[in-house]
C-alpha positions as CSV (number, residue, x, y, z in Angstrom):
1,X,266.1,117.4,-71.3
2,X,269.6,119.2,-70.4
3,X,269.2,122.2,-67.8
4,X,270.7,125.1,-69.4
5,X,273.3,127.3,-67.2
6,X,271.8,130.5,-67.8
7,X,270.3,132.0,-64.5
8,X,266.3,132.0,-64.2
9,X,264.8,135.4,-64.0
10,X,262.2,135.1,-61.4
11,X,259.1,136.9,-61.5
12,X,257.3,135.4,-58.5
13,X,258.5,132.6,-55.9
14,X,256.8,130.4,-53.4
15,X,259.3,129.8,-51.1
16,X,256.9,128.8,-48.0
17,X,255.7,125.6,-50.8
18,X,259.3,123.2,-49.6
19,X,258.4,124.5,-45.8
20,X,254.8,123.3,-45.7
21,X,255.1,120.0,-48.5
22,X,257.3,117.4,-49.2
23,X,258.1,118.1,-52.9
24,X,258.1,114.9,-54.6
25,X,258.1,115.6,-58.5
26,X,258.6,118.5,-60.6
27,X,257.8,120.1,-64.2
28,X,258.0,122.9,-66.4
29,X,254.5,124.4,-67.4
30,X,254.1,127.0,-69.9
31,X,251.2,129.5,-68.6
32,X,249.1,131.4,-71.0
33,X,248.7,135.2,-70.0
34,X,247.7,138.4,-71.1
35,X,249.7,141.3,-72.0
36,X,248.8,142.9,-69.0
37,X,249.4,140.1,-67.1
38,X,253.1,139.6,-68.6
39,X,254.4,143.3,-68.1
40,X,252.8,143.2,-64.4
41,X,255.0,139.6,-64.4
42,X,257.8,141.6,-65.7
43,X,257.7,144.1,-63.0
44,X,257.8,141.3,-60.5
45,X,255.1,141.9,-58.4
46,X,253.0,138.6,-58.5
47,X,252.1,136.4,-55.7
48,X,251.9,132.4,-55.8
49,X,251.8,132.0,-51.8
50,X,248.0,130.7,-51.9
51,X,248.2,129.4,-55.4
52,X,247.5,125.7,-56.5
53,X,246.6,123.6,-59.9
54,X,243.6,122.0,-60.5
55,X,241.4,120.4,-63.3
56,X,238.9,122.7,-65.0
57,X,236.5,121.4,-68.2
58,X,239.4,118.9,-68.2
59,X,242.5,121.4,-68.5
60,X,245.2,122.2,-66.2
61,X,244.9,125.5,-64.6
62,X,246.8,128.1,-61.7
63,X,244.0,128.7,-59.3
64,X,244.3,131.6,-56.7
65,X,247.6,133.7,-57.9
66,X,247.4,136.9,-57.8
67,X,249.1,139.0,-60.7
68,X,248.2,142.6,-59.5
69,X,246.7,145.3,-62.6
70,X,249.3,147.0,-64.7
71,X,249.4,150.0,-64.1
72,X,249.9,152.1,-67.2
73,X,246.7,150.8,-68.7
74,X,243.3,150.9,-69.3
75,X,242.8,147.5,-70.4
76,X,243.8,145.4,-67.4
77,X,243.0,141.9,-66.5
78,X,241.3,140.2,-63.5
79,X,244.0,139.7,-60.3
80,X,243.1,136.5,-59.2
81,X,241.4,134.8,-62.5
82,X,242.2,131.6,-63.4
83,X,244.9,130.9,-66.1
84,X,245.5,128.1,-67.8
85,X,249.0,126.0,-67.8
86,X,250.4,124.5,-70.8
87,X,251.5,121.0,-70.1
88,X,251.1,117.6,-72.5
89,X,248.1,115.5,-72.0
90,X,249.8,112.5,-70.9
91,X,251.7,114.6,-67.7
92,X,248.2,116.3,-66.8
93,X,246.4,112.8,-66.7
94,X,249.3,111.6,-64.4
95,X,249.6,114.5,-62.4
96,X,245.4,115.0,-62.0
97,X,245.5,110.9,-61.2
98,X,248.1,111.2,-58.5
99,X,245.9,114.4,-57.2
100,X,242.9,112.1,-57.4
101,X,244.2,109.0,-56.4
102,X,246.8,109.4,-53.6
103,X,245.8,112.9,-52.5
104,X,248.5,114.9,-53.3
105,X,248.4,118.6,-54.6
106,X,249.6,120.5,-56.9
107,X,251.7,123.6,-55.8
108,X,253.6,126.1,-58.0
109,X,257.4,126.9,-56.8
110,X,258.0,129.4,-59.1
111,X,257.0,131.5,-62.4
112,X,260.1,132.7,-64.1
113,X,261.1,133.8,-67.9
114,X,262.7,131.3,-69.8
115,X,265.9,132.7,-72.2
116,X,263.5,133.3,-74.9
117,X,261.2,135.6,-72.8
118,X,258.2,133.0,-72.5
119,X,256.9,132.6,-68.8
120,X,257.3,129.3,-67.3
121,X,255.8,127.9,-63.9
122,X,257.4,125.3,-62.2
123,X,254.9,122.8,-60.9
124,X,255.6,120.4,-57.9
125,X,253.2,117.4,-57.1
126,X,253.5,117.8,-53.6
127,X,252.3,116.0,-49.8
128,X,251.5,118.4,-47.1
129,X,253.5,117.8,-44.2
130,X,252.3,117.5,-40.5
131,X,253.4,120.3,-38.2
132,X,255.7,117.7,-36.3
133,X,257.3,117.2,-39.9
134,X,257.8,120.7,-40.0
135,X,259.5,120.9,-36.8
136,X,261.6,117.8,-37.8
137,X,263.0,119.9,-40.8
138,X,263.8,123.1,-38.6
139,X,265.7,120.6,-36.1
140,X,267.6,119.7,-39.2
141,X,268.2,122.4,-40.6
142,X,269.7,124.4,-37.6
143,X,271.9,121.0,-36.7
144,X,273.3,120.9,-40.2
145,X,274.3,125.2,-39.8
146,X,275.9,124.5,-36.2
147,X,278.0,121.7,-37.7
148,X,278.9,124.1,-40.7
149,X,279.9,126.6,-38.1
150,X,281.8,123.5,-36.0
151,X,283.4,122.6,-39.0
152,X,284.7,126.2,-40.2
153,X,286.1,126.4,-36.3
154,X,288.1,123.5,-36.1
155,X,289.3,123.1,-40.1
């Protein structure tokens, strides 16, 4: 499936998920929400820090985000309930059998609206990383800005 080049119009972003895992796979998951839920979404005040996925009576679910109450209404959802992703059966039996089987979890990067207004999560099946694996990538990462700078100086 082709990436289109229109921009991504985040709603919420885990950006700690690439510091503390190694991201090994991706996909696109389709979550089902309330309206509540989507105009609080909208207004982009949702948090997927602590968030995982996990099996539940044998569907795929977002455990632990928190999309705050909408304001403006009476009829308001739970924060931190548990919503259900919308992926194929065959990717959740792979994904839940690589969470089973080689210990791996699975972390959501982001949930963004797709062009035609539908929220989207992107799911990574992801391998914590050791705090000396941590420090290994800030080494990196600082080494490959100083020869950026090095470069700019000299060329």
């Amino acid at each position: 499936m082709a990436k289109d080049a229109t921009p991504r119009r985040f709603a919420a972003q885990n950006r700690k998920a690439r510091h503390d895992y190694f991201i090994e796979s991706t996909l696109e998951a389709g979550i089902q929400l309330t309206g509540t839920e989507v105009k609080s979404l909208r207004d982009g005040r949702a948090s997927i820090a602590e968030a995982y996925a996990g099996e539940k009576d044998g569907e795929l679910y977002l455990l632990n985000a928190h999309i705050p109450e909408y304001s403006a209404s009476r009829f308001n959802h739970e924060p931190r309930r548990a919503r259900k992703l919308l992926v194929h059966k065959r990717e959740m039996r792979k994904l839940l059998g690589a969470v089973s089987r080689e210990g791996k979890t699975l972390v959501p990067l982001s949930i963004y609206f797709n062009k035609r207004g539908r929220a989207k999560v992107d799911l990574a099946l992801a391998r914590g990383k050791h705090k000396a694996d941590k420090r290994a990538a800030i080494k990196e990462r600082d080494w490959k800005r100083e020869q950026g700078r090095l470069m700019r100086e000299k060329g």
